[in-house]
MIZAKOL-277540 format. One line per 2 residues: their letters; for each residue x, z negated, y of C-alpha. Coordinates in steps of 0.25 Angstrom, whole numbers, plus 5000, padded with zeros to 4 digits. Layout:
% residues N
A = X:Z:Y  ...
% end
This chain:
% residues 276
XX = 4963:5051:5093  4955:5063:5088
XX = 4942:5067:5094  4935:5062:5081
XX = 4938:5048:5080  4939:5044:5096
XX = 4923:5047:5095  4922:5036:5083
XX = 4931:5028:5090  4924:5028:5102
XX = 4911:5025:5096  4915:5012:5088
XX = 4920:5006:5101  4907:5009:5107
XX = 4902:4999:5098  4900:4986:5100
XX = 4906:4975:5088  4901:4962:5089
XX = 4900:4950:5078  4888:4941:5080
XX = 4888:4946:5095  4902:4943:5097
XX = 4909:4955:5102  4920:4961:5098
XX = 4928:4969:5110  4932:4983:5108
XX = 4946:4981:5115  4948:4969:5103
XX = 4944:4977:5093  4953:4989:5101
XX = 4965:4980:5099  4963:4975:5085
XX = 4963:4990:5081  4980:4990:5080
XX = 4979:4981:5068  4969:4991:5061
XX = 4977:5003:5058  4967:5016:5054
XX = 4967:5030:5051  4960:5032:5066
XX = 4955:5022:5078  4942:5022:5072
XX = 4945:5016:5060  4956:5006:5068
XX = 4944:5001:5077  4935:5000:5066
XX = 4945:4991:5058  4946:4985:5071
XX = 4934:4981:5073  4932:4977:5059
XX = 4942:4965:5060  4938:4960:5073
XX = 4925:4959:5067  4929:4952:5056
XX = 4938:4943:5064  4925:4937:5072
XX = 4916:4936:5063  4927:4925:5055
XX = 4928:4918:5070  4913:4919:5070
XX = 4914:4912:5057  4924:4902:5059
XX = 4920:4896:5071  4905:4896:5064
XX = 4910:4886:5055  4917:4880:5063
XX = 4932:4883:5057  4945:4879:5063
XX = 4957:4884:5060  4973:4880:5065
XX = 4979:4893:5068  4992:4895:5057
XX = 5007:4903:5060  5017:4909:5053
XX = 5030:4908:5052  5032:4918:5062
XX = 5025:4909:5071  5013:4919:5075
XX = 5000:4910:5075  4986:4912:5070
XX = 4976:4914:5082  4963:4903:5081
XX = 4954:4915:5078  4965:4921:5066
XX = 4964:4904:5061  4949:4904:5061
XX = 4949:4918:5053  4958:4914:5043
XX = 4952:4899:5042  4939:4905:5041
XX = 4944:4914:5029  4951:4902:5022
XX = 4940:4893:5023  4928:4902:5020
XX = 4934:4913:5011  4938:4908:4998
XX = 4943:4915:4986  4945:4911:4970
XX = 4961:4911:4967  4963:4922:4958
XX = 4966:4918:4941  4977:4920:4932
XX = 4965:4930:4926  4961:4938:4937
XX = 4976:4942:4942  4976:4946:4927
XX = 4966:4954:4928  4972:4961:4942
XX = 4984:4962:4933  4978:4969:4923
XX = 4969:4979:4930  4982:4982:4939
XX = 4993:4983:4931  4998:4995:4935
XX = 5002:4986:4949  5010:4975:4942
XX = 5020:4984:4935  5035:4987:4940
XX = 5039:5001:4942  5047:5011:4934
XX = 5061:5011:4934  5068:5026:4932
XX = 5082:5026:4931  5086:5041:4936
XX = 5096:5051:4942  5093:5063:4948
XX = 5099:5076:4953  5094:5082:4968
XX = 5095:5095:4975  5090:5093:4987
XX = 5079:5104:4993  5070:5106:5002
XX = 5057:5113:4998  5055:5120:5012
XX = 5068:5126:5011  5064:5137:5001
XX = 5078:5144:4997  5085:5130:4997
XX = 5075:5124:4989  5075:5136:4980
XX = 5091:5135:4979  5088:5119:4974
XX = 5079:5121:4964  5086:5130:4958
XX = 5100:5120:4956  5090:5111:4953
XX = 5085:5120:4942  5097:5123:4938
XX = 5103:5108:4937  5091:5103:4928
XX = 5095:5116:4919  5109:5111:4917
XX = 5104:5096:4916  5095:5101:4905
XX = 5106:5107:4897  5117:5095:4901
XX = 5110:5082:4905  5120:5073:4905
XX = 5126:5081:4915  5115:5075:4925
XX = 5123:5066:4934  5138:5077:4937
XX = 5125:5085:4942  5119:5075:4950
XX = 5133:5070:4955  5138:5085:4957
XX = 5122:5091:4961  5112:5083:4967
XX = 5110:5081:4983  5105:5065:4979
XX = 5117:5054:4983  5114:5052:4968
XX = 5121:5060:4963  5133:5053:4965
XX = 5129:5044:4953  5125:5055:4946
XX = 5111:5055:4950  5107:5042:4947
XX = 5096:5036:4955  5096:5021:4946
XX = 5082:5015:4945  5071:5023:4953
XX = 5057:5015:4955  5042:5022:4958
XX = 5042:5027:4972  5058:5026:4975
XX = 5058:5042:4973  5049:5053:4977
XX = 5036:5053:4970  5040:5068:4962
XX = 5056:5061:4957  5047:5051:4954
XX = 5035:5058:4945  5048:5067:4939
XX = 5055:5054:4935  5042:5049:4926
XX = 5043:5061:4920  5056:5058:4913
XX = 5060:5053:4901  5074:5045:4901
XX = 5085:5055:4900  5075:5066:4905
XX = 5079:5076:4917  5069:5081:4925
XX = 5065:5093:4929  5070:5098:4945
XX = 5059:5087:4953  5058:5091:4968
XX = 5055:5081:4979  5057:5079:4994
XX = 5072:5077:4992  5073:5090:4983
XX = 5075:5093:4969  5079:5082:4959
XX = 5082:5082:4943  5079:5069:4938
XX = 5086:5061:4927  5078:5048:4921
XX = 5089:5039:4916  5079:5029:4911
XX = 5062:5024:4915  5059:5009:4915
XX = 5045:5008:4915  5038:4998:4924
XX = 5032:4985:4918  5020:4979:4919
XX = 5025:4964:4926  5018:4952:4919
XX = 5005:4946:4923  5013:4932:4926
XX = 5023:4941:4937  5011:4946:4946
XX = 5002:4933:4943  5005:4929:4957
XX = 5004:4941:4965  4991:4945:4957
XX = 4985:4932:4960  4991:4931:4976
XX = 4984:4946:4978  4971:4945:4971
XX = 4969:4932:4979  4972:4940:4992
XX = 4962:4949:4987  4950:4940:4984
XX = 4952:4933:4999  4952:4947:5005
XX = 4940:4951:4999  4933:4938:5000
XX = 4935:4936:5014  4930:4949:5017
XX = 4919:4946:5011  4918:4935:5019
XX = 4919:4941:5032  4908:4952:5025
XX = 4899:4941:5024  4902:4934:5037
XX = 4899:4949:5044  4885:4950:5034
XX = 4880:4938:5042  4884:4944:5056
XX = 4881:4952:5066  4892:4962:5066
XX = 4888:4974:5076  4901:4986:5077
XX = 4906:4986:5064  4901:4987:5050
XX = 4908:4976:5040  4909:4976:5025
XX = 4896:4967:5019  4898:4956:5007
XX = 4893:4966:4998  4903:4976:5000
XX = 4914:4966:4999  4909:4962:4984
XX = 4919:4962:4973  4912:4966:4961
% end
């Protein structure tokens, strides 16, 4: 731990954390740091600290009103503890949200049609002279059969896959090159920008990545299409219903902390929870 966060650390374990004058125990709130990974123990303590917070005043709340709730299981047998079943029938019976419309999952649709499209499609062959850039007199030797390569294909194309079959250092080459249909993301970022570059039938000019030096073929681009409203419907309407009871009980559990006395940790207010 580096000599500047120990002090930070150090300090906000100094401090005392209570809810309505119940306190919270800093061994507890130790423990329930390994579900909160962060970038530094402050921050994990913090996050902490946060949730136990949280968690009390719900069990504050629910015993306030007096709410019962049967602990549930799952198929695996594990078994909700009574404090995780009054949370959770706290949140059921007090939090409620509106079931999102055909017309607001349109309107998601619309303003984030860029996340409802199926990729690209390129069918491609490549040719690969494997280099390594921190070998300088190797990787000179490679680009310059590379080089020469794509000066040959320029005058011969169709001469592509007996040069990948005879040439390239890519288990490709045995069907001449041919890598069938690629997707966004299956290759590395720079084959990838080369390939968009292309026109069908187009040869590319010598692309360097990680593996080495590749002259790319693009056999034939199927753009992504934009799926129908009717195929995401569901997904749209499952998701933005998740959002609405996220935010909406964190509003809740903003309000419940407006009417407490909360003394260790700052928690976010009703107004900064707004949705405009």
């Amino acid at each position: 731990m580096s000599c500047s966060i120990k002090p930070l650390l150090t300090q906000a374990r100094r401090q005392a954390v209570s809810v309505n004058g119940v306190g919270i125990a800093h061994d507890l709130i130790s423990r329930e740091t390994q579900n909160h990974p962060a970038a530094n123990p402050t921050l994990a303590w913090t996050a902490a600290t946060r949730a136990l917070v949280v968690r009390e005043l719900l069990l504050q709340e629910a015993r306030r009103i007096g709410l019962c709730a049967e602990p549930l299981g799952d198929a695996e047998g594990r078994r909700e503890t009574e404090a995780e079943a009054l949370v959770r029938g706290l949140i059921e019976s007090e939090v409620r949200t509106p079931t999102p419309d055909a017309e607001s999952c349109r309107r998601y649709y619309d303003a984030n049609a860029a996340r409802f499209r199926c990729g690209d499609i390129f069918a491609c062959a490549h040719i690969l002279i494997a280099a390594r850039r921190d070998d300088g007199e190797a990787f000179t030797a490679a680009r310059q059969r590379a080089d020469g390569l794509l000066a040959h294909l320029r005058e011969h194309p169709r001469d592509f896959a007996k040069l990948a079959s005879s040439q390239s250092d890519c288990a490709s080459g045995a069907v001449g090159g041919n890598l069938g249909q690629v997707t966004p993301g299956a290759t590395t970022p720079e084959f990838e920008a080369a390939l968009r570059r292309l026109t069908p039938a187009e040869i590319s000019p010598v692309v360097e990545t990680r593996y080495g030096l590749h002259i790319i073929r693009l056999d034939r681009h199927l753009p992504g299409e934009l799926l129908p409203f009717e195929l995401v419907h569901g997904k749209i309407k499952s998701y933005l219903a998740d959002r609405s009871q996220r935010i909406a009980a964190a509003q809740y559990v903003a309000l419940l902390a407006s009417r407490a006395q909360v003394i260790g940790i700052d928690l976010p207010t009703p107004a900064s929870l707004r949705v405009h």
